[in-house]
N, C-alpha and C positions, 0 to 999 in steps of 0.2 A: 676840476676833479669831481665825478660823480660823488653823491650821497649815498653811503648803506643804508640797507631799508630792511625792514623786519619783510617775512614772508608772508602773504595773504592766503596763499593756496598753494599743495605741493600734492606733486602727482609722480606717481611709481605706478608703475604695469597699468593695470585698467580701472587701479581706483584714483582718487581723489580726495584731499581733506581741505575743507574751505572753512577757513578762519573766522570769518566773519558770518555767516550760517554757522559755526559750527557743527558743520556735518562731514563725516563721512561718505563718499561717494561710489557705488562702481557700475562704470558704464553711463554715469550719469542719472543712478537709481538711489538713492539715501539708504543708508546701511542704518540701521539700528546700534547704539553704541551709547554706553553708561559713561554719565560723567567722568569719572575714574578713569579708566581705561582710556577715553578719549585725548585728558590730559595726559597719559604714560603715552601715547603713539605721537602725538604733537613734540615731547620732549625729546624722543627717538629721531622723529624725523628732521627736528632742528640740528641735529647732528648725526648726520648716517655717516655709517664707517667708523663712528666712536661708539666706546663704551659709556654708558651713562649709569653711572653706579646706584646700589639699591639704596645709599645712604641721599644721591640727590634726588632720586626720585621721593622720598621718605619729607627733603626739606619744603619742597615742591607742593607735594598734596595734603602733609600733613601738619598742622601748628605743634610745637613746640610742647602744647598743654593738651594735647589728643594722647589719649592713652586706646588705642585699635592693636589688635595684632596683626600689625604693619607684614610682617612676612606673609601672612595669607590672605592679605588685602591687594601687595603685588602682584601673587602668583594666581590672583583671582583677575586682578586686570588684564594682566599680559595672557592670562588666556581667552580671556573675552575678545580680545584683539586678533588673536590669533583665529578664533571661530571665528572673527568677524571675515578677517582674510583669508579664511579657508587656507591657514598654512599649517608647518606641523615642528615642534620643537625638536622632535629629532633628526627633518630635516628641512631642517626654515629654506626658503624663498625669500623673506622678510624679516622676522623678526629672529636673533638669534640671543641665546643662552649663554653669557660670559659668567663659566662658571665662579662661583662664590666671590664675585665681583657683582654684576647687573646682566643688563642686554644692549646689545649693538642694533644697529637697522641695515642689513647687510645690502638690499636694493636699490638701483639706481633711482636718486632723488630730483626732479626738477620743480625747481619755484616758478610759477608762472605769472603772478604778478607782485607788488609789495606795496607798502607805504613809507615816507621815511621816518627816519629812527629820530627823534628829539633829540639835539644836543646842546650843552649848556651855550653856548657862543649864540649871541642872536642873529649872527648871521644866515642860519640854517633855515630862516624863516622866507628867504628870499627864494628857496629852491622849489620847484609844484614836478611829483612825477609826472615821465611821460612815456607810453608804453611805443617802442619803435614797431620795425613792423614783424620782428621775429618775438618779440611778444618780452622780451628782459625790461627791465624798467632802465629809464634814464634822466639824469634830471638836466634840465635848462633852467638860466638865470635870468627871467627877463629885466627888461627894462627901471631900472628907476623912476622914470614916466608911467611908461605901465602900468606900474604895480599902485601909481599917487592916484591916479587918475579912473582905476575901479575897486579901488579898495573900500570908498565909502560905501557903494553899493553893494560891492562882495556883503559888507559886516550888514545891512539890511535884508539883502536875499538870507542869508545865514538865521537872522532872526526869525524869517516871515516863514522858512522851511522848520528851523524849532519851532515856531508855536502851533505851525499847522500838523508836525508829527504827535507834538501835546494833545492836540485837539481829538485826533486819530485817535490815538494810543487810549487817551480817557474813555471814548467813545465806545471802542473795541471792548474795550475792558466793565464798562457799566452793562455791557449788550451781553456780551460771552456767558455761559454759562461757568460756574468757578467746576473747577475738578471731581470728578464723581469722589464721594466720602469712602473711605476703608471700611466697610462693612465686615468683610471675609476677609482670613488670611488662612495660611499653609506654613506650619512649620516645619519644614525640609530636615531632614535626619541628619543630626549636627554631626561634623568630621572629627574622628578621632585623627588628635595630631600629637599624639604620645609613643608614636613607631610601633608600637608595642599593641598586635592584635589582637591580645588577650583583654585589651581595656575598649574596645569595641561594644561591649553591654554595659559599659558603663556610659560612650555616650549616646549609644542609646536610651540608655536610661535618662538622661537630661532629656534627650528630646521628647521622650512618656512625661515628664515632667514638668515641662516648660507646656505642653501642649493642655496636659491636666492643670493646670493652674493658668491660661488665658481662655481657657474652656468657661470656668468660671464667670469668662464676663459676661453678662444677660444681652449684652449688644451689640457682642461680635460671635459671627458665624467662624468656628475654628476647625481645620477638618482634622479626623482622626486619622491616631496611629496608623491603622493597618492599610489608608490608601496612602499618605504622607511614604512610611518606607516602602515603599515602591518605586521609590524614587531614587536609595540608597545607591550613590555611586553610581548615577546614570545621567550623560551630560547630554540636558539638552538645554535650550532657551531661557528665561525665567517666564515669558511671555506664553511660550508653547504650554508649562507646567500648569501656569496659572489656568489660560483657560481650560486646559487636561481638567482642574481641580475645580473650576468655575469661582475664584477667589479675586479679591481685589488686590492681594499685596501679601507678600511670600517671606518670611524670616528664614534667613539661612544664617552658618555660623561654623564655630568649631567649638572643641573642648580639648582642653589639655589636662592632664592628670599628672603631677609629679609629687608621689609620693602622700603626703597628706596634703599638699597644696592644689588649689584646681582655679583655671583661669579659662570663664566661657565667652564666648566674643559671637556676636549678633550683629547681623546688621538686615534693616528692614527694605526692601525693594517693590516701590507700588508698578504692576505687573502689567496697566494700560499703556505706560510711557519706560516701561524698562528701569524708570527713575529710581535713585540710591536717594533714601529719605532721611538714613540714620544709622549708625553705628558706633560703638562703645564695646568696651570690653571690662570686664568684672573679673575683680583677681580677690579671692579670699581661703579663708580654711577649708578642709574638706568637711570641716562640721556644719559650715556655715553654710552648707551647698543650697541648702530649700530658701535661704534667704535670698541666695545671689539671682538663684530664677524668680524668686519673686520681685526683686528690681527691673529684670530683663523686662518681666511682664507689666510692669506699670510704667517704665519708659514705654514701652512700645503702645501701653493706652492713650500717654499723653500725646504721642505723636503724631498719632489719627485722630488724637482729638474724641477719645471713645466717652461719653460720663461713667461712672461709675459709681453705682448706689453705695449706700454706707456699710454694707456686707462687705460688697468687694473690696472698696477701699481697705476694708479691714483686714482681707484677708491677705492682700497681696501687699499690708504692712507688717503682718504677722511674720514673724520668724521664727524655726524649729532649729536648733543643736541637736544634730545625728551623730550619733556613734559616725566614722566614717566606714568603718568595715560594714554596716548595714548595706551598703548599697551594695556590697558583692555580692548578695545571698538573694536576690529576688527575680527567681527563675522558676521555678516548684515549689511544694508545700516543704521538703525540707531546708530548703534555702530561706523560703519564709519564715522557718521555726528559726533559722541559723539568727535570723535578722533581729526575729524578737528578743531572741538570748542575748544580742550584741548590742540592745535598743530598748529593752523593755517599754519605752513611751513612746514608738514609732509606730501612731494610726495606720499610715499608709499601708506596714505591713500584714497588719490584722486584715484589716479590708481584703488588699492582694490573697492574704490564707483562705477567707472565706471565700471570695470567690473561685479559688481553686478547687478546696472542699464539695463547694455546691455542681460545679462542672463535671468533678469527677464522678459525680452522686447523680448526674441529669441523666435523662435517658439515653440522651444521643453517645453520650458515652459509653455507664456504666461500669467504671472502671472499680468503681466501689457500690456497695448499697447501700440507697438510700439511708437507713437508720442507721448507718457507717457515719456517711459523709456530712448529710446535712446539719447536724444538731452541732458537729463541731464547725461548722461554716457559720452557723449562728451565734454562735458562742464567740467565734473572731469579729463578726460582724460586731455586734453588740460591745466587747471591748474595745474595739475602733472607734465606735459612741464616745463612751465614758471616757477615750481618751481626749477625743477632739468629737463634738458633736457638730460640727459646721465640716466635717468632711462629705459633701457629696457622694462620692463612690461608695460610703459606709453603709449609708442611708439607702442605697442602692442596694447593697448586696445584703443588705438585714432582709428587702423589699421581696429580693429573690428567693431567701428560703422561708418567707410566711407564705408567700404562693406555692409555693413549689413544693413543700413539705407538710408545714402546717394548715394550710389551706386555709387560712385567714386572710380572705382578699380583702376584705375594710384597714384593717392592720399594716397589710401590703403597699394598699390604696395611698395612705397616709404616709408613710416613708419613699416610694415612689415620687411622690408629689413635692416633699421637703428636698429629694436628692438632687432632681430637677432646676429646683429653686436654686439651692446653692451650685449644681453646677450646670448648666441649663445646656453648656458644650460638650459634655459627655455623654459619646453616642451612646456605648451601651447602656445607658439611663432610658435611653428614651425605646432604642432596641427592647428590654425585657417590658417595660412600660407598655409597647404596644402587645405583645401577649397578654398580660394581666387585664387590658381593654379586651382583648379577644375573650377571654375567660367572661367578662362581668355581660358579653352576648352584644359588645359595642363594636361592630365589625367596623363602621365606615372610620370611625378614632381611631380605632388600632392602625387602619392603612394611614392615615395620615402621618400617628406618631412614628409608625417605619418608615415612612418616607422621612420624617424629618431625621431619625438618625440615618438613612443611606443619605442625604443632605450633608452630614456632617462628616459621614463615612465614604464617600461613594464607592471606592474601591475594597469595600468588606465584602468577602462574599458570602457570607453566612447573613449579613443583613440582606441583601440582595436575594438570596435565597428564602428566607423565610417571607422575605414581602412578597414574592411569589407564592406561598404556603396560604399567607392569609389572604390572598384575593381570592385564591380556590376556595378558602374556607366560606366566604363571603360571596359566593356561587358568582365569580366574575372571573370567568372560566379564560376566556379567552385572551382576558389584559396578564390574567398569570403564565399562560403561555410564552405571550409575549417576554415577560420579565423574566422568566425563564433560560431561554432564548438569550434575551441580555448575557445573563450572567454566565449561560455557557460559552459567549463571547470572550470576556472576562478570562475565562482561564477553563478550558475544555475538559479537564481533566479535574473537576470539582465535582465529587459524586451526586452530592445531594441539589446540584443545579439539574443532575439529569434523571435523577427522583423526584424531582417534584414536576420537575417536564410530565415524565410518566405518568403523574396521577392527575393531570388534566386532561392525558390527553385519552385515561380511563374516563375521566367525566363524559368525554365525548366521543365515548365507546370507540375510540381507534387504539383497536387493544394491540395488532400487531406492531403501532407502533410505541405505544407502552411499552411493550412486553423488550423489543430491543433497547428502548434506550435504560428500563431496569437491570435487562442482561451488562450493558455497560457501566450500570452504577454499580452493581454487585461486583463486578471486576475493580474497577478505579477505587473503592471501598474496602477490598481487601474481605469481602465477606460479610459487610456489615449488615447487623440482624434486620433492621428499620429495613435497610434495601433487599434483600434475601423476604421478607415477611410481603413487601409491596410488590413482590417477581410472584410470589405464590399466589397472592391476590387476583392478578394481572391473568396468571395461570388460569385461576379457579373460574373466572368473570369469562374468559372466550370458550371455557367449555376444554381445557386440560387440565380436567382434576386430576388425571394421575401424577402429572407435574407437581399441581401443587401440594399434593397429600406429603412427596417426594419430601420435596422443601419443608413442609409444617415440620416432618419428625426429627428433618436436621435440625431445627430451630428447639425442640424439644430435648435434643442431644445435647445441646452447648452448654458448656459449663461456664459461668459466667456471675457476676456477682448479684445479680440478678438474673427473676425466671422468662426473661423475657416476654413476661404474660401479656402485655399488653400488641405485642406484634402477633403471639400466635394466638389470642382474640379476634383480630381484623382478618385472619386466614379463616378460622370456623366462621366468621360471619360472610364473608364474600360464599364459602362453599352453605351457606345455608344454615350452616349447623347452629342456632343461637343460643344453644341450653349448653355447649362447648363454651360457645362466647364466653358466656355471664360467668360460668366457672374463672376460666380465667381471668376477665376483668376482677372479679371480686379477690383472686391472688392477687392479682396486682395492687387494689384496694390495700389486701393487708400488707402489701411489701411499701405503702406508703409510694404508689407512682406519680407522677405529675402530674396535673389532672388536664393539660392539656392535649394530651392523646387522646378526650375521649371528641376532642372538636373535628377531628378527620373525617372527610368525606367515607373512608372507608366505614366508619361504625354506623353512618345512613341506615340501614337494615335492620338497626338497633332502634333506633329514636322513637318507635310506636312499643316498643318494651317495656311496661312496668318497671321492670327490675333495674333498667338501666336509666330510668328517669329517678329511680328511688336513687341509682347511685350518683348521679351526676348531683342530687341532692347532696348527698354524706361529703361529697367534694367540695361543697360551695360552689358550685353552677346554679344558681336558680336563676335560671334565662328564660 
C-alpha cells in the first residue's frame, strides 16, 4: 500500500507554488508574495473545495500571545493573493469568500510531486519516493539487502553533502553583502476601520501624528503628509509606492475608534523584498493617544535598528494626556480655539493656531491683514513654547512670524535652527527655512534646504513650486523651467506651477509664452491678485500697456484685506513708472508685507533705487 506524502508543488491554471523555494509561480516567472499571504494560499490550496476558517487560519500564522488586528491582517493577505492572481472577490476564478466563515480555493488543484509524511511505526523508513511516468509519486520497498549494503555509504555521502552545503552556505554568507539599512520610510494614511466616515480625520489625524513624531528622528528620512495621502485608498504594490516615494520601507495600519477607546495597529514592510518585518497592535485610552504613537514610533526605530540621541529617546518616552475631544477640533483656527478650550495644555494645538494665523496673514493668501494675523500666530507660537519647548513645529512657526512680520531674521535664524534640531523630518521646517536663507542673500542654501524638504515631501506642490521660485531668484533660469514643468506634471491644474513657468520664461523674454500660461494661471486661480499682477507685467514687458494699465486698476479695485501694494508695485515697475513703485512698496512697508517680495525678478528695475535699497534696509535685507 502506498505512503501519503505531504505536497511539494501544486499547480492550478498557469501558476505554480513550489514548497521548497517557496515561490510562487506563473508561467514559470516568480510572483512577488509576502510571507503572510503566502502561508494563507498554501493553507487554501492544501484543501481546495474546503472552507478554511478565519479562526484556522488566525491559529496558523498567529501565536497565541500576538495581539495584531488579526481581521485586517487576513483581509490584507487574501488580497495580496488575490493581486498576486489577478482574480476578483466578487468574482473569484480562485480564491472565494465564505462569508463570516473564511475562504474556499474554488480551482482545480494538482500536486505534482511530494515527500513522505513521517509516521510513528519505523517501518515508514523502508519506503524512498518514486515519481512514475505521469508525474504522481509512488513508493517501492526495496530490498532488505539493498537497503544493508548502501546504507553505510548513504549516511557518508549525507555527511560529506551537509558539510559541503555548511561550507557554501558560511562562504555565501561572509561574501554577500548584508541587506541595505531602513534609512527612509513612508507612512501610508492609516485606514479608518470604525465604519463611520465621519471619523476619517481623525485617522488621518494619527497618521499627521505618527509621521510628526518619527520625523523627529535625525536618522531617518520620513516622507510628508501631503505626498504620503496621495496615496489614500489607492491600491497598488508596496514595492511600486516605495520607489514612487524613493523610501526603504513603508508602515501601513489601521485605526479604530470606539467611543473614548482607540486601537492603532502598524505593521512595518521593507519595500526591496516586499518583506513583512513587524507588527503589533496598541489598544489604550483616547487620552492616552500621543503615548500609543509614541510607542509605534520607537518600536519601529528598534526595528531598523535606527540610534537615537538622548532627545529623541526622550521624546518618544514622553507621554501627553489629551482631553480626547481635542482631537476633533483640528481643522481651522476655530477648531484650534475649540481644542485649546478642551485642552488648555495642548502645544500641538497652539502651534497648528499659529500656523494658521500666519498663512492667513501671508501674501499668497491675504485672507486677513497682516497686523490681524500675525501678532496672534505669535502669541500661539510662543505659548506652544512655554508649554512644551522641545516641540519642533513651535519653534518653527515662532520662526515664521519673526521673518515674516517682525523682520528679525537673527531671531528667526535661531528658532529655525532649534526647530530643525528637534524635528529635522519636518518638511515645512526646512521649506520656510530655505526662504529665510533666500532673504539673509544665501541663494545656493536656500536651493539645497528646498530640495531637502521636496526630499521629504516630494509630492508637495507648493514646495515643488517655490523651488522653482528660488532657482529664478538665483538667476538659474532654465533649471527652474525645468522644475516648473515637473511640477506641472504633478498635477496641471496648480496655478502657481504655471506662474512661475511664466516668469522664466519672461526671464527669457518669451513673453507670448508667458503671457499664455499667466492667462492660465489667472483662470485655474480663480483671479488671484500675484497671477492677475504677473499677466499685467507680462502685458507691460511685450509692449501692451493698454492690457496692462487694464489689469493694474482691477488690481486697485479689489477689496481685500490687504492693498495689494506689493503686486501693483511690480506692474508700475515693469511699465517704467518707479516713483508709482516706491509709493506703493512703501504701503506695503506700512501694512507690514513680507519682505520676500521684494526678492522677485520683477522689482530688477528697482535694485539701482536709492529708495528701495533704503527699503530693503528697514526690512532686514542687508545682502
Amino acid at each position: 500500500m502506498p505512503e501519503a506524502s505531504s505536497p511539494v508543488r501544486f499547480r492550478f491554471g498557469v501558476f505554480e507554488v513550489d514548497l521548497r523555494a517557496w515561490e510562487l509561480r506563473k508561467h514559470g516567472v516568480r510572483l512577488r508574495l509576502q510571507e503572510q499571504p503566502f502561508q494563507v494560499l498554501v493553507m487554501l490550496l492544501e484543501r481546495p473545495g474546503e472552507t478554511v476558517t478565519r479562526e484556522e487560519l488566525r491559529n496558523r500564522l498567529w501565536r497565541a500571545d500576538t495581539f495584531v488586528d488579526f481581521d485586517h491582517g487576513v483581509n490584507k493577505a487574501v488580497n495580496r493573493i488575490r493581486d498576486a492572481l489577478d482574480d476578483s472577490a466578487t468574482s473569484p476564478r480562485f480564491v472565494e469568500t465564505v462569508a463570516r466563515r473564511g475562504y474556499r480555493f474554488i480551482a482545480d488543484v494538482a500536486v505534482v510531486d511530494g515527500v513522505p509524511i513521517a509516521r510513528p511505526d519505523a517501518s515508514t523508513a523502508d519506503f524512498v519516493p518514486v515519481e512514475d511516468e505521469s508525474g504522481a509519486p509512488v513508493a517501492h520497498a526495496p530490498s532488505p539487502g539493498r537497503l544493508r549494503s548502501w546504507y553505510p555509504w548513504m549516511i557518508t555521502a549525507v555527511a560529506l553533502v551537509l558539510a559541503s552545503i555548511a561550507i557554501i552556505v558560511w562562504a555565501l554568507q561572509s561574501r554577500a553583502p548584508r541587506s541595505g539599512a531602513i534609512r527612509s520610510l513612508a507612512v501610508l494614511p492609516l485606514e479608518n476601520l470604525s465604519g463611520d466616515n465621519s471619523q476619517e480625520y481623525f485617522a488621518d489625524g494619527m497618521t499627521d501624528e505618527l509621521i510628526a513624531t518619527l520625523g523627529q528622528i535625525s536618522a531617518l528620512r520620513v516622507i510628508s503628509r501631503t505626498s504620503v495621502m496621495a496615496y489614500k485608498r489607492v491600491r497598488k504594490p508596496l514595492p511600486q509606492i516605495a520607489r514612487e516615494l524613493d523610501v526603504d520601507a513603508v508602515v501601513e495600519g489601521t485605526v479604530l475608534r470606539s467611543g473614548d477607546q482607540v486601537r492603532i495597529t502598524a505593521q512595518l514592510i521593507e519595500a526591496r523584498d516586499d518583506k513583512h518585518l513587524w507588527s503589533d497592535s496598541y489598544d489604550g485610552d483616547l487620552r492616552e493617544t500621543l503615548t500609543l504613537q509614541n510607542n509605534v514610533a520607537r518600536t519601529i526605530a528598534e526595528q531598523i535598528r535606527i540610534n537615537l540621541n538622548a532627545q529623541e529617546r526622550a521624546t518618544l518616552t514622553h507621554g501627553k494626556v489629551v482631553d480626547p475631544r481635542a482631537y476633533d477640533f483640528e481643522k481651522a483656527v476655530e477648531y484650534f480655539n475649540q481644542a485649546i478650550q478642551r485642552d488648555p495644555d495642548y502645544a500641538q494645538a497652539y502651534s497648528g493656531l499659529a500656523d494658521t494665523y500666519a498663512l492667513l496673514g501671508d501674501w499668497e493668501y491675504g485672507v486677513l491683514a497682516p497686523s490681524e494675523a500675525f501678532p496672534r500666530a505669535k502669541a500661539a507660537a510662543v505659548k506652544a513654547l512655554q508649554l512644551d519647548n522641545t516641540l519642533g513645529e513651535a519653534h518653527t512657526s515662532l520662526a515664521f512670524c519673526l521673518d515674516g512680520f517682525d523682520w528679525d531674521l537673527k531671531s528667526a535664524d535661531t528658532e529655525f535652527r532649534r526647530g530643525i534640531e528637534l524635528n529635522p523630518g519636518y518638511a515645512t521646517a526646512h521649506h520656510w527655512y530655505a526662504w529665510h536663507l533666500a532673504l539673509l542673500g544665501r541663494n545656493n542654501d536656500a536651493i539645497a534646504e528646498m530640495k531637502k524638504a521636496q526630499n521629504l515631501d516630494p509630492l508637495s506642490l507648493i514646495i515643488n513650486a517655490d523651488l522653482a521660485e528660488l532657482l529664478l531668484i538665483a538667476r538659474f533660469t532654465d533649471e527652474s523651467i525645468q522644475q516648473s514643468r515637473k511640477t506641472i506634471e504633478m498635477d496641471v491644474n496648480f496655478p502657481l506651477a504655471h506662474n512661475q513657468l511664466a516668469l522664466a520664461y519672461l526671464q527669457r523674454r518669451k513673453h507670448d509664452e508667458a503671457i499664455s500660461e499667466l492667462q492660465h494661471a489667472v483662470q485655474l486661480s480663480a483671479g488671484s491678485p500675484t497671477c492677475t499682477a504677473n499677466l499685467a507685467r507680462a502685458f507691460a514687458v511685450s509692449g501692451r500697456k493698454d492690457e496692462a494699465v487694464r489689469l493694474l486698476d482691477n488690481l486697485k479695485k479689489r477689496l481685500r484685506a490687504t492693498s495689494n501694494a506689493s503686486e501693483i508695485a511690480v506692474v508700475y515697475a515693469a511699465l517704467g513708472e518707479n516713483d508709482e513703485a516706491m509709493t506703493w512698496l512703501e504701503k506695503g512697508f506700512e501694512e507690514r508685507f513680507n519682505p520676500g517680495v521684494l526678492l522677485r525678478p520683477g522689482f530688477d528695475p528697482l535694485r539701482g533705487d536709492r529708495r528701495f535699497q533704503d527699503l530693503e534696509r528697514r526690512v532686514g535685507l542687508n545682502r
